[in-house]
C-alpha positions, 0 to 999 in steps of 0.5 A: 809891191814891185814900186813905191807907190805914188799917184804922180808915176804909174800904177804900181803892182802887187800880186798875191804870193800864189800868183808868184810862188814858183815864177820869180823869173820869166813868165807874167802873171795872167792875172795883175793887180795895179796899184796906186793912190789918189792925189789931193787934186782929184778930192771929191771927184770922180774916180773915173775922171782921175782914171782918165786924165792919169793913165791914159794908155785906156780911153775914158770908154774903156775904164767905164767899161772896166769899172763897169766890170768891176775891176777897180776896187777902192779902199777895198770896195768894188768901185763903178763911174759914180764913185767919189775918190778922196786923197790917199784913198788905195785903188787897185786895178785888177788887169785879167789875161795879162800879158807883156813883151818877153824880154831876157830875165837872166843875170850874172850876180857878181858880188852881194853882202847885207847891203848891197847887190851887183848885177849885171843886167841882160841887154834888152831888159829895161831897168824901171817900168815902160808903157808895155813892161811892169812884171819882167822890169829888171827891178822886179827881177832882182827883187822878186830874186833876192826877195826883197820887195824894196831893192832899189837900182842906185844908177840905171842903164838904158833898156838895150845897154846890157852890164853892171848894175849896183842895187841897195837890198833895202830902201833905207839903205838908198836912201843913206847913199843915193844923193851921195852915189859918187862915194861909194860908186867911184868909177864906171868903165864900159866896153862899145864897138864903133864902127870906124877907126877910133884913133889911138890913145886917150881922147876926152870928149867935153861935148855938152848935151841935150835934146833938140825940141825940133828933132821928131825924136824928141828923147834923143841928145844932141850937142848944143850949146846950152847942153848940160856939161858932160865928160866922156873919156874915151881909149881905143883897145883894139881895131877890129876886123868883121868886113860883113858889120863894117869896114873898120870896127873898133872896140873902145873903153869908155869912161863916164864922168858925168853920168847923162842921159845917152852920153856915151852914145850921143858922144859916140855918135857925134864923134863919127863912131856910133855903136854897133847896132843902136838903133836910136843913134844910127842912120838918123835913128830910122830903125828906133822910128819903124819900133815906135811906130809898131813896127818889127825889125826884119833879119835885113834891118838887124843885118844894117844895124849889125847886131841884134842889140847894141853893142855898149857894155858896162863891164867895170865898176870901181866900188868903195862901200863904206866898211871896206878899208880899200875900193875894189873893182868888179868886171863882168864879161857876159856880153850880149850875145853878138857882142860876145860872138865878135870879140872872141873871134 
């Protein structure tokens, strides 16, 4: 089991230890198994209607077809389009000739102990599960890793923010300091380059966010009053020269306070300095529409945006776990690929 289980999210998966053994990284399984339970509003309904209002990404023919196939089991019992479902029953979904988009699957382990892992997370790799990506989530990476069918991320970072990331190895111990994370992650510094010149010195930004029902995109945050309250701090480290991304390039220290949604990005953003390469916040977010809509982004796209992901990096915590006398602080520097390119230059 890869998730915790629970009808109101997504099926979960499971895989047999042969299907794994030999493949903790990399690849998907061609044969998936999807798991979930059954809620108390589809008792003594159909079990395909519960398939259809729930996981809409198959039609209501093709779980017919899937049950008709047999490749829905329920408590164990191959089910069809008359099974009756009941609350808590188990249904399993066997998906044949699997396949999920790659994304990169290595990381930099930078400290671990009985209780605690820190990671730091490739850019391009979500951290929980998406409509297309269930088996190389960076959860399951570092679960399937660690051997730890239960280590829980304590924070997150967007899909294409590459950096340090803070697992608990077992669910008891998220569950001790999840609602109480600011005790033991302190502090959380990252590195962006912005196109423009950022001025010098220290600048806070008290921008409230939140997102616009009227924007096409609907996940994207804006600064509205009304917004939730969020506190950036911001310090220029250097100007930096690469004429063929920008004329004027910046690399900036970012310090989150408030932890939002996108907030260091929107903020960047509606400061005039959006990062290089985010294709959500820059030039109106044209490049995140052509993906949505199934589209690719060609060598002249990513020459536009600058860099093939965005150059946002979460490269410094500041931990205090509960059986250290003093906190200690963690960097990493594994940046993504043009990132890393452009600061060594």
């Amino acid at each position: 089991m890869f998730a915790r289980r629970g009808w109101n999210r997504p099926f979960t998966i499971t895989s047999s230890s042969t299907i794994c053994t030999g493949n903790k990284m990399g690849k998907a399984p061609s044969d998936m198994f999807f798991e979930s339970e059954v809620r108390l509003e589809y008792e003594g309904r159909l079990l395909l209607d519960s398939l259809c209002d729930r996981f809409t990404y198959h039609s209501r023919e093709d779980w017919i077809d899937r049950l008709t196939r047999g490749l829905v089991t329920i408590n164990g019992a191959t089910a069809n389009v008359e099974t009756v479902a009941h609350r808590g029953d188990k249904v399993v979904y066997h998906v044949e000739n699997y396949s999920e988009p790659e994304v990169p699957t290595d990381f930099e382990t930078v400290f671990e102990d009985d209780e605690f892992i820190l990671v730091a997370k490739p850019a391009g790799v979500p951290v929980h599960h998406t409509g297309r990506i269930f088996y190389n989530t960076f959860a399951a990476i570092i679960r399937r890793e660690f051997d730890s069918e239960t280590a829980t991320p304590m924070h997150r970072l967007d899909r294409d923010t590459g950096g340090l990331i803070l697992f608990a190895r077992y669910g008891e111990t998220a569950a001790r300091f999840q609602k109480n994370l600011d005790r033991i992650l302190l502090r959380k510094f990252y590195l962006a380059v912005v196109r423009g010149k950022f001025p010098e010195g220290e600048v806070e930004c008290h921008m409230p966010l939140r997102e616009d029902p009227e924007d096409p995109i609907r996940l994207r945050m804006h600064h509205r009053e009304g917004g939730k309250e969020c506190f950036t701090r911001f310090k220029l480290v250097r100007h930096l020269d690469c004429p063929e991304i920008a004329p004027e390039l910046s690399l900036v220290e970012a310090e989150l306070i408030t932890g939002r949604k996108h907030q260091i990005r929107a903020h960047l953003a509606e400061m005039g300095y959006p990062i290089v390469g985010d294709r959500l916040y820059y030039r109106d977010g044209e490049f995140y529409q052509k993906l949505a809509q199934g589209g690719e982004l060609t060598d002249e796209d990513i020459k536009v945006l600058g860099a093939h992901n965005q150059m946002l990096f979460a490269y410094k915590v500041e931990l205090q776990l509960p059986y250290w006398k003093e906190p200690r602080t963690f960097e990493s520097h594994a940046y993504p690929a043009d990132m890393a390119k452009l600061l060594a230059e």
